[in-house]
C-alpha positions in Angstrom: 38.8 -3.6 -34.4 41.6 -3.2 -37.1 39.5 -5.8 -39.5 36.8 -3.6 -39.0 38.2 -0.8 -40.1 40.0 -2.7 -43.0 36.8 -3.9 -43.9 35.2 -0.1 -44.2 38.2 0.5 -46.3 37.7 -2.2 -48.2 33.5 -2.1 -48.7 33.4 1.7 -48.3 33.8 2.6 -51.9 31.3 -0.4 -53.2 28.4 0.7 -50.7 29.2 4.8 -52.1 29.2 2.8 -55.9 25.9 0.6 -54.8 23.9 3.8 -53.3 24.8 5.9 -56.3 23.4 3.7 -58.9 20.6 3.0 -57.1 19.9 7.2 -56.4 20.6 7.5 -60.3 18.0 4.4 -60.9 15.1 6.5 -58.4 15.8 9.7 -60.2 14.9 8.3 -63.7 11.9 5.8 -62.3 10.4 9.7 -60.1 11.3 11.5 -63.6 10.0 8.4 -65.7 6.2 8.6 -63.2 6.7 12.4 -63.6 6.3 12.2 -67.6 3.4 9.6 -67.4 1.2 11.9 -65.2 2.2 15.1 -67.5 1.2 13.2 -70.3 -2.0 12.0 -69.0 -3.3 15.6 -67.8 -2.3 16.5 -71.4 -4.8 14.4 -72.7 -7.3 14.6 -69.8 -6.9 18.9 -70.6 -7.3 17.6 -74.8 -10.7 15.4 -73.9 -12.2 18.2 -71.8 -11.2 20.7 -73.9 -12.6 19.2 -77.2 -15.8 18.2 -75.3 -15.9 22.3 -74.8 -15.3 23.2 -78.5 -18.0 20.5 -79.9 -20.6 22.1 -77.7 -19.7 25.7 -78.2 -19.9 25.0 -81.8 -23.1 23.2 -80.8 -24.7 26.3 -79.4 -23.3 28.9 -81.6 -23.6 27.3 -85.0 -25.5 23.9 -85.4 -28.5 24.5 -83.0 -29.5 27.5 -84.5 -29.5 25.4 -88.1 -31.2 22.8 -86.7 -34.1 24.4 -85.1 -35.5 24.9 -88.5 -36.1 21.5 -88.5 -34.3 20.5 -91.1 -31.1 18.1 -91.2 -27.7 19.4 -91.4 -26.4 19.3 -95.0 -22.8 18.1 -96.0 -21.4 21.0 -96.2 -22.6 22.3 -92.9 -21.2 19.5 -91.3 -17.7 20.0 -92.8 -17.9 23.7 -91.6 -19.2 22.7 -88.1 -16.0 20.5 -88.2 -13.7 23.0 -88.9 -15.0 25.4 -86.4 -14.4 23.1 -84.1 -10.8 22.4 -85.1 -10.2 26.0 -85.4 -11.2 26.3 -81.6 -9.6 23.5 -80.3 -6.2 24.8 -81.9 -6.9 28.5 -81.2 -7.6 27.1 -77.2 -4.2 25.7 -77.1 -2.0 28.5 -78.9 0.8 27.4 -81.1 3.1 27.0 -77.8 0.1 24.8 -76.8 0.2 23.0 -79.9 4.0 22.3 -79.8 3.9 20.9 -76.5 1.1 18.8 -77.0 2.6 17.1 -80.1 5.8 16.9 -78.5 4.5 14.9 -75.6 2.4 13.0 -78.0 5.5 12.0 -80.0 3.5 13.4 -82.8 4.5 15.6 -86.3 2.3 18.3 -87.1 0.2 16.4 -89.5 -0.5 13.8 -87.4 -1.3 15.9 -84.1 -3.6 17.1 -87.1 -5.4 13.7 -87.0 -5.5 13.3 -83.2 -7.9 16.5 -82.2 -9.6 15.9 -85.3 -10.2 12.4 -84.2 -10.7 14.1 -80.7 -13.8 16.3 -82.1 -15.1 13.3 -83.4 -15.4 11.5 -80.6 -17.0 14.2 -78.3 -19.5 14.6 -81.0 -20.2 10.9 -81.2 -20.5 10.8 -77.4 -23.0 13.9 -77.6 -25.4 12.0 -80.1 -25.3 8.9 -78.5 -23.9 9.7 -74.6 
């Protein structure tokens, strides 16, 4: 009985030591899984969101020009563009805007890139599903 309680003595502190790293190794994999799903309904939100703006800008802009038959011009397509920037941005709000580029890892220029590349890529889908 005494070795037993020598031996809690003696192991007592390693088991508290043991248990505390590994409770400090959960919290950062829970808070690690916790930032990989907050990032992913980021972009999730940023796909749906452009997909929105391309065909809002679809309805209220290019569809009227295109049912006179004719093809867009240059320039109309550069303007279609930015509306569709100008949306997406104005949708998130420059809180919005902040957070998304912080939980990109992003600067303002190249969060920038991103929804342009993001409006791209819904209109590509639209034109070719």
């Amino acid at each position: 009985m005494e070795m037993m309680i020598m031996a809690m003595k003696l192991l007592g502190p390693a088991l508290m030591a043991i248990l505390g790293y590994l409770g400090g190794k959960l919290v950062k994999y829970i808070n690690g899984k916790h930032k990989i799903e907050y990032a992913k309904g980021i972009l999730d939100r940023l796909n749906e969101s452009a997909l929105e703006v391309v065909k809002f800008v679809y309805m209220a802009y290019v569809g009227p020009l295109k049912k006179s038959g004719k093809k867009l011009s240059a320039h109309e397509k550069a303007v279609a563009k930015q509306m569709a920037l100008e949306e997406l941005k104005s949708y998130y709000g420059m809180k919005g805007l902040k957070e998304l580029a912080k939980v990109l890892g992003l600067d303002s220029e190249q969060l920038d890139k991103k929804l342009e590349r993001s409006v791209e890529a819904k209109v590509y889908e639209a034109k070719h599903g």
